[in-house]
N, C-alpha and C positions, 0 to 999 in steps of 0.2 A: 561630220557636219554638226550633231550636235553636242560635243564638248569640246571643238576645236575650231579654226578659222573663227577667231574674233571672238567665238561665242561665248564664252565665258566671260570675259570681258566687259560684253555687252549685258548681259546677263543679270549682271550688280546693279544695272543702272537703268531697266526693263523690267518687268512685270511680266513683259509677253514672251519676251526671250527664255527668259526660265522656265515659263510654263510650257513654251517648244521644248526643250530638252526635256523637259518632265514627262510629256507625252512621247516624246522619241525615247526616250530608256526606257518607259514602263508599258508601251502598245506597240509600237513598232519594230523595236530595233529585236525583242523574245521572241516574236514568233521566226524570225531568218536563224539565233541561235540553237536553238528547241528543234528544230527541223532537220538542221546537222545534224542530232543525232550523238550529242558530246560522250555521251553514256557507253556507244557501243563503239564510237572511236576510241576511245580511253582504253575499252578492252582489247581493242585490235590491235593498238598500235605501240601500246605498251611491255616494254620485252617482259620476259618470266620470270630470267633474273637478275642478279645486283640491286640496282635502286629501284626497280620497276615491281620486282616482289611486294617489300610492304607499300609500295602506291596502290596496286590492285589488292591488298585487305585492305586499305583505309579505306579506300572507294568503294569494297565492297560493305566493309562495318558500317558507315555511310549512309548505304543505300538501302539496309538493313534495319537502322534504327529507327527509333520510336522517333527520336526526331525527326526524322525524314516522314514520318503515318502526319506526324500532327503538321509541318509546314505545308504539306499536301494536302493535306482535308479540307474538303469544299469548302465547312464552315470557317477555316484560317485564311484562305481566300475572298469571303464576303466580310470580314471583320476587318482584312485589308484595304479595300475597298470604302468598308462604312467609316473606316476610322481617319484613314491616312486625310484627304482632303481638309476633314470639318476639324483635325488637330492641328496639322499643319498650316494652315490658312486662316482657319477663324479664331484662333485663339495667339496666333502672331508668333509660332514656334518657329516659321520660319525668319523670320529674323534676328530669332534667338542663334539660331545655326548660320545664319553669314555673317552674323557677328563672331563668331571662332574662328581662330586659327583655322585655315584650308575646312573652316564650316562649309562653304559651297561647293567642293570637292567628296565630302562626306555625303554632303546631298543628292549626288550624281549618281554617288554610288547606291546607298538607299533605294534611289529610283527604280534602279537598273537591277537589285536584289529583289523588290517589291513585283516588279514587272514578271520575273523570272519563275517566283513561284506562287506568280496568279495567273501566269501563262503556260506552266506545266499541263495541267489541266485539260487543258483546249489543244497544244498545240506539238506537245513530247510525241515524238518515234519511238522514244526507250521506252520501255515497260517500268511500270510505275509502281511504286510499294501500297497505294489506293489509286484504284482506277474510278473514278467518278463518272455517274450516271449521265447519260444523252439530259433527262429533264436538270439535273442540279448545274451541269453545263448552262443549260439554256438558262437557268433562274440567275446564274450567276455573271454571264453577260448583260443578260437587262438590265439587272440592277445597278452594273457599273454604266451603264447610258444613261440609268436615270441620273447618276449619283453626277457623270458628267454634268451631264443638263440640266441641273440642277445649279451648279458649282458656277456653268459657263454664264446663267441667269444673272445669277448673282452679282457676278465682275461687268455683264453687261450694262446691268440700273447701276451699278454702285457710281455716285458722282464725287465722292470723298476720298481719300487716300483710304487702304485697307490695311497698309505695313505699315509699321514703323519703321523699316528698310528702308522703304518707296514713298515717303513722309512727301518730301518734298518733289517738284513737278522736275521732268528730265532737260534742263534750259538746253542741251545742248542738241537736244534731236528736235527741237521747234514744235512740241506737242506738250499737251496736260497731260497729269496723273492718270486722269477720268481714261481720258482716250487709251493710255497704254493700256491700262487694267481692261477695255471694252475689247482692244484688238486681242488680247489674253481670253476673254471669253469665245470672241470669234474663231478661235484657235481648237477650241476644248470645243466648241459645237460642230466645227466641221475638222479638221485635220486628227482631234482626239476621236471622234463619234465615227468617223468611216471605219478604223481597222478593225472596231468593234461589230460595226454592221456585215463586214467582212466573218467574221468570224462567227458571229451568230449564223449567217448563210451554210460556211462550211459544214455547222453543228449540225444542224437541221438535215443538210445532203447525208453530211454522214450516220446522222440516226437514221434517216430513210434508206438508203443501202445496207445498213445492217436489219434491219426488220426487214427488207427484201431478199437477204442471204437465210436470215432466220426462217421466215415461211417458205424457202426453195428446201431447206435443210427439212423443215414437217412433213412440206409435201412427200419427199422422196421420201423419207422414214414410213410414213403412210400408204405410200405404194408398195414399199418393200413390205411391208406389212398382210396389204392386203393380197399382193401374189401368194404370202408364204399360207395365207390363209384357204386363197384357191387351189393350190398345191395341195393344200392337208386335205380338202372337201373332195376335190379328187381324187384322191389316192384313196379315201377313206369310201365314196359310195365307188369307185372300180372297184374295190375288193367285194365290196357288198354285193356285186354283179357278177 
């Protein structure tokens, strides 16, 4: 649905079309593959040997590397977030990139890598080379709702063209510039802004049930504790008796 049926197409010629794809590869479409689980399919179902040998080192050197700490670190995460929008957008880089050869194809992909490991985070099964905290979690959902809401503001007042892409009004869909770029914000406040309200929810459930396994895990520690210590106090005044 979003790089196929028309949509590409339409894409070139739309403000709002693109910004759909953009929010389907980079909110939507990571959290269905992240969930699969690609990590421990790859180890299962990849044989031991022939070609499948050096596939599980590379995958594992991979998963091992320092590149893989730094594209994962919370803070690579919110620099994606504060960066990707206010570059691509307000300084007109995108239409430096659909002016390229298969530029709009580049960009799809970008999306869809960006999405990927700003959605590790939140949304991986596999075990992670940094596991990021319940709070930088939550700090770093907000910030992309503000960063949305902010972005979707924007396209909403804007009554001028903002691309040089998108210069001129779309004759053939019977609407202005103004209007597509306003239906593009409408997009980025509701269709971007839910999977994220989505996900903040999840965070929160799932902080609250780990602090709930965490304090079942003291209590019992603390019971066994204090039996071993009613045990000792017993044994210790019967002998005294």
């Amino acid at each position: 649905m979003a790089t196929g049926m028309r949509a590409n197409a339409y894409a070139e010629e739309l403000v709002s079309v693109l910004l759909f794809q953009q929010i389907t590869l980079m909110v939507v479409v990571p959290p269905f593959l992240l969930m699969g689980s690609p990590g421990r399919l790859l180890l299962r179902a990849m044989p031991r040997r022939g070609l499948g040998r050096p596939v599980m080192r590379a995958a594992l050197s991979a998963y091992r590397s320092r590149t893989a700490q730094v594209l994962l670190h919370p803070a690579t995460v919110i620099v994606i977030a504060v960066v990707a929008f206010p570059i691509l957008y307000f300084t007109d880089t995108l239409s430096w990139f659909l002016e390229l050869p298969s530029g709009h194809l580049i960009l799809l992909a970008l999306f869809l890598v960006f999405g990927m490991i700003g959605g590790a985070p939140l949304w991986s099964l596999d075990p992670l080379p940094r596991a990021p905290s319940f709070v930088v979690r939550i700090v770093d959902v907000l910030l992309e709702i503000q960063i949305h809401a902010i972005f979707g503001l924007v396209l909403l007042r804007s009554t001028e063209p903002m691309f040089g892409w998108y210069a001129n009004d779309p004759e053939a869909w019977g609407i202005t510039r103004a209007l597509d770029q306003a239906i593009a914000g409408g997009l980025i406040w509701s269709y971007g802004e839910l999977p994220l309200i989505i996900v903040l929810i999840v965070t929160i459930s799932k902080w609250r049930t780990s602090d709930l396994r965490q304090a079942k895990r003291r209590e019992a520690q603390e019971d066994a504790e204090l039996d071993a210590y009613n045990a000792y106090l017993a044994a210790k005044f019967g002998k005294e008796q």
